[in-house]
N, C-alpha and C positions, 0 to 999 in steps of 0.2 A: 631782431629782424624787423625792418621798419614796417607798417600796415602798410596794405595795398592802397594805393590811388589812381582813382579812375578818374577823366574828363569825358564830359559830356558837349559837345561843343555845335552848335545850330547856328546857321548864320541867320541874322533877321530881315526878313522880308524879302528872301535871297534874289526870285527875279527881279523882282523892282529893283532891289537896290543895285544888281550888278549893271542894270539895265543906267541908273544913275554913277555907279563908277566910270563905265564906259563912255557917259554924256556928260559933262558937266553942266550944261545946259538946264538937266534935269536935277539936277542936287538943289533939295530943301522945295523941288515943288511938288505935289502932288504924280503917282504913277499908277497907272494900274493895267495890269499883264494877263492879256486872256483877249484880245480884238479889240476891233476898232469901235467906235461910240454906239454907230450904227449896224453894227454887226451882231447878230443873236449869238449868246454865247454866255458864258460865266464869268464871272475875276477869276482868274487863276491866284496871282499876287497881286496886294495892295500894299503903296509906301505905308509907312505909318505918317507923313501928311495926311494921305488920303484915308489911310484908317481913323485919325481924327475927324474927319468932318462924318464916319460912319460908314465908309465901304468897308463890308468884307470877304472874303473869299468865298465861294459859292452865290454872290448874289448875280443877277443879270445884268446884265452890262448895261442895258439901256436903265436901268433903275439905281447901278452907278451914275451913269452920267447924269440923271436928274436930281442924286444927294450930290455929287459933287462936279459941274459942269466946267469948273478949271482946270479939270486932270488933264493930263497925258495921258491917250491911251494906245497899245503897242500891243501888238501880236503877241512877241516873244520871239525869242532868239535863242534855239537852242545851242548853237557853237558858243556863243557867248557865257552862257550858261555852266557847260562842259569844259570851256577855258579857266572858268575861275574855281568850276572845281577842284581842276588839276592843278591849278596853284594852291588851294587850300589844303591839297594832298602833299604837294611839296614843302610847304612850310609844318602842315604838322609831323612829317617824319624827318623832322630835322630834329626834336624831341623826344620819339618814339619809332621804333621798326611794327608794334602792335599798335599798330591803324585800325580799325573798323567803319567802312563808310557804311549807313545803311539807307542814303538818298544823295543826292548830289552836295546837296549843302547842309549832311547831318552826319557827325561822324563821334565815333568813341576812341579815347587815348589809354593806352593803361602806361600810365605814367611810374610804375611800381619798379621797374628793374635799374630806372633813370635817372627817377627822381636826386639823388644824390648828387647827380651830373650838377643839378640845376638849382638845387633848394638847399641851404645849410649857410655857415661862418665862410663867408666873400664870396656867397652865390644872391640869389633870393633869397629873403629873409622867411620866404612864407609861400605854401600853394597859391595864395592868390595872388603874387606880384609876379607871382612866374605865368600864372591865368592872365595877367595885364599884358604882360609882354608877349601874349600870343595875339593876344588882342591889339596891340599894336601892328607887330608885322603884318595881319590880315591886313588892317586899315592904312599901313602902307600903302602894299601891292594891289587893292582893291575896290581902296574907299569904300567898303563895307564895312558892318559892324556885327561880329557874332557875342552871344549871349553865351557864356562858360560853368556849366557846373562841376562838383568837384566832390567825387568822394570815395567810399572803400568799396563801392560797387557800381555795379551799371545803373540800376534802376532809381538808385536814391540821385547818381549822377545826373539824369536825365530830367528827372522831377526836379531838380535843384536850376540847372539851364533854364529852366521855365518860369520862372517865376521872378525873375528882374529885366524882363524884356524892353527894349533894347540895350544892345550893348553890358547885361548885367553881370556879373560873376558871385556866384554863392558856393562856399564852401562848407560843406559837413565833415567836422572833425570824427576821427574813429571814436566810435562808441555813442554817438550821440546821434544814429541814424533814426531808432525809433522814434527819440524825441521831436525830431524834424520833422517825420512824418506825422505825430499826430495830429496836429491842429487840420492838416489840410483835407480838403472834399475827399471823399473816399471814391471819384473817378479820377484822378489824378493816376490811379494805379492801373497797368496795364491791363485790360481780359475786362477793367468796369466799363460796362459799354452803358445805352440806355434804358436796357429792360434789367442787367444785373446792378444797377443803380437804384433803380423803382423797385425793387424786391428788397434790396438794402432799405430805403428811406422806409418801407411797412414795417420793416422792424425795429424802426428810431436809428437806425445805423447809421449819420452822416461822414463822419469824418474814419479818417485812416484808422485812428485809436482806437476808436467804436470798435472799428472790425478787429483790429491787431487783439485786442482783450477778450474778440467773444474764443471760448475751446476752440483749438485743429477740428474735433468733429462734426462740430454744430456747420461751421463751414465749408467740410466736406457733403455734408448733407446739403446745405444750399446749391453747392455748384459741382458736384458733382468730381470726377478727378482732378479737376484744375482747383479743387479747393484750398488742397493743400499746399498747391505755391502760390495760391491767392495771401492765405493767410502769412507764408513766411514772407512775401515782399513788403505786407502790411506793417510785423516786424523788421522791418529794415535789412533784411537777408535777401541775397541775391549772388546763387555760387555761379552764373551766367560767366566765363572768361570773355574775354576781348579778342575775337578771332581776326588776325589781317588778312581785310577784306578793304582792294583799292580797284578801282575799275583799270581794267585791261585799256590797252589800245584800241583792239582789233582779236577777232576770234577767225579763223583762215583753216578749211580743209580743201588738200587740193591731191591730185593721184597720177600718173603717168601710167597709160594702157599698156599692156604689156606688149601688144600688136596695136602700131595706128591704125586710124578706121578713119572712114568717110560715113560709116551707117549715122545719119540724124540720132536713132533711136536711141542707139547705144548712149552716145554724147550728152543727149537731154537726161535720158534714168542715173548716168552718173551725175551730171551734176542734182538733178532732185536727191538724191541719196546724198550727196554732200550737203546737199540744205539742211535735208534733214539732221544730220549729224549735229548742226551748229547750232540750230531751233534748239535740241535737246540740251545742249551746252550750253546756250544763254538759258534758257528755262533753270536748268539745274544750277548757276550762278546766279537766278536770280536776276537776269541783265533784258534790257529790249535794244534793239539798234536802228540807227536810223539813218545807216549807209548799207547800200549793199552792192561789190564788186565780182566780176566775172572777170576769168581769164583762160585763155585759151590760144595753145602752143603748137604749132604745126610740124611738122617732119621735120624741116627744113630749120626750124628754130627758131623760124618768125615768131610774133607772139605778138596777140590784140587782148585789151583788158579795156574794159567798161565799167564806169561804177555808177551807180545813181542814189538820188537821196530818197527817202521815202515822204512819203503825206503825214504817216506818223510810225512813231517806234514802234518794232512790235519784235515780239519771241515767234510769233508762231511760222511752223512750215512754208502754208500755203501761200503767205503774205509775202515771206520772201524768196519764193520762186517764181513767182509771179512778177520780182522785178527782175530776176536771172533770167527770163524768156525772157523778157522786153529786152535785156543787154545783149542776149545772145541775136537776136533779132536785128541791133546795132552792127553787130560785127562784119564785115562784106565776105560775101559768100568768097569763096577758093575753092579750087579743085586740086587740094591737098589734104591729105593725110593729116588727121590731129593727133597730136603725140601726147597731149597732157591739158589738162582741165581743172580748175579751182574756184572755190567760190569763197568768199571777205567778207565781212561785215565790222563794221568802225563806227563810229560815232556811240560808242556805248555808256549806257545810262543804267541807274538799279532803274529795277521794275517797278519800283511802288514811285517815285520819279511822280509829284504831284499833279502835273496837267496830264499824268492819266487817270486819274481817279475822274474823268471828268469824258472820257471817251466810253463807246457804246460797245466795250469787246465783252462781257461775260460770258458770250455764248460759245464764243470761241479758246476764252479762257476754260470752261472747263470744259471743253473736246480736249484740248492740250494736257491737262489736269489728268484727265482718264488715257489718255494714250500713256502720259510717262507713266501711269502704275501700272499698265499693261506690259511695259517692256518694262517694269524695275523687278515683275514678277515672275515673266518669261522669259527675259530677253529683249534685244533689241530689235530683232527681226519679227516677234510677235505679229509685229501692226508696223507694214509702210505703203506706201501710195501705190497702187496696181502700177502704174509704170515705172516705176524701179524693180519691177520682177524680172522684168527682159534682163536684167543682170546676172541670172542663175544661170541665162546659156553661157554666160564667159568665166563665172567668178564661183569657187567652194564658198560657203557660208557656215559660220556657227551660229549661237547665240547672241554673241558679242556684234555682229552684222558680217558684210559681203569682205573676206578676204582676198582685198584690193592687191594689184602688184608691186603699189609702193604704200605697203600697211602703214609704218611710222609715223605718216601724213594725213592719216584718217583718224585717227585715236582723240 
């Protein structure tokens, strides 16, 4: 039975650089993504030109542009961004059907059921020429350059992509994952942040080994329940599978009334109650969006649909119903009867999607946070916005929410 092989695969300096495949202009000069010179703000990305002369991610942009005042510097474009995604998604499951994205331009292969396809006598001679010619076709279709690591797990996979940045490829043969891990810092592992780093170095603990050697319990005692998968990744162990996980198109609930209505009221609480549904669904996916369409169908079978972009991605409820009143507000009044109402959201991105690590929601991430345990414990009807109650005069409800007249559209 052959060992498992995983890839770990990160594109390097994914805005800039897409932002450089897409320009020729900009290849081999300095970029950096996050505003304009003059504009208060962060780097989101820097090329690595411009990470040479000393920019880096988090610093202010005006104190980028006095380390380095020949950059480009560019907002960002997130279709751009999302386009080359979706190519990165299409060439790596021409390899694999087990995808895992877990950012736009960060993704895991388990290469384990396929490998055969591709590695062996008149295929690749080896994981890493098959790593090369992934790395080609990205640099293809993209003129980008992703970094490949390669091995019998995720975690050794991941740490392995890291560490021949740009364009590197490192491969860990089976068995030889603890070896690999030792020499390296003992934050290179996931869960060492900065304070379980400082706690480590007080006890001479630097590197991976250090920890890998000290007992399972001594470890447990430092960190309490996560001790014990601290130490088994430190040993090279990681039973983590590779779940396919590829970003949807578009997430869409939409209902047909079972009587048309002209009442405002009714019209608005179902579509808030359809936001909500989809809020819950990108949260629970893990997604934020940064389109969001309205549609609305009259007796008659006419039909008006609005869509708009937002200022920024987001999961949460209130943000996007608040562009669904603006759309609806678009729509020209009639004195007809609406027969069917739905609400879209597209341009979808994961959550952790790095120019948001860099926006001001906490506050609002963890109202969202405690809503979903509210309804993962209750129910979904638990906790909704007072105006989608006016929906108990037309609609039976369970737990699961309002038993709409076209349920299969709400799910």
């Amino acid at each position: 039975m052959a060992s498992p092989l995983i890839a770990h695969i990160d594109a390097d300096a994914f805005f800039a650089s897409v932002e450089q495949g897409f320009n020729p202009l900009l290849r081999g000069r300095p970029v950096i993504v996050g505003g304009t010179e003059n504009q208060r703000g962060v780097v989101h990305t820097a090329s690595y030109e411009a990470r040479a002369r000393g920019v880096r991610t988090g610093m202010p942009l005006h104190q980028a542009k006095e380390i380095c005042p020949e950059a480009v510097f560019l907002k960002g474009n997130f279709q751009h961004y999302q386009a080359a995604s979706l190519v990165l998604q299409e060439i790596y499951l021409r390899y694999t059907p087990q995808v895992e994205f877990t950012s736009l331009d960060d993704a895991y292969l388990d290469l384990t059921g396929t490998q055969h396809l591709f590695v062996g006598p008149g295929k690749f001679p080896h994981p890493e020429a098959l790593a090369r010619r992934i790395q080609q076709e990205v640099a293809d279709a993209l003129h980008i350059g992703v970094s490949i690591g390669m091995a019998t797990n995720k975690v050794v996979a991941r740490i392995a992509s890291d560490l021949r940045k740009p364009r590197g490829i490192v491969y860990v043969p089976p068995g030889e994952e603890k070896a690999f891990l030792a020499p390296l810092s003992v934050d290179v592992l996931p869960g060492i942040g900065r304070v379980a780093k400082g706690l480590l170095m007080d006890l001479n603990i630097f590197t991976v080994g250090e920890l890998a050697a000290l007992p399972p319990l001594v470890v447990e005692d430092l960190f309490g329940s996560r001790g014990r998968q601290l130490w088994e990744l430190a040993n090279g162990r990681d039973p983590r599978p590779v779940q396919q996980r590829i970003v949807p198109k578009q997430i869409s609930r939409e209902t047909t009334f079972e009587e048309d209505t002209m009442d405002a009221t009714i019209i608005l609480a179902t579509l808030q109650y359809l936001t909500e549904r989809i809020a819950a669904k990108l949260r629970q996916q893990e997604l934020i969006a940064r389109r969001v369409g309205v549609k609305i169908r009259y007796s008659d079978f006419t039909q008006h649909q609005h869509t708009a972009t937002l200022e920024h991605p987001t999961d949460t409820a209130a943000e996007l119903f608040q562009a669904v009143q603006q759309q609806v507000e678009r729509i020209p009044f009639r004195r007809q009867r609406v027969r069917h109402v739905g609400v879209q959201v597209s341009q979808l991105q994961w959550r952790n999607w790095q120019l948001r690590l860099f926006d001001d929601h906490q506050r609002e991430e963890l109202l969202e946070a405690a809503v979903d345990t509210i309804r993962r414990k209750f129910g979904f009807m638990a906790i909704l916005p007072a105006d989608t109650l006016e929906l108990r005069k037309r609609y039976r409800m369970d737990k699961s929410g309002y038993i709409l007249h076209s349920p299969a559209l709400t799910k």
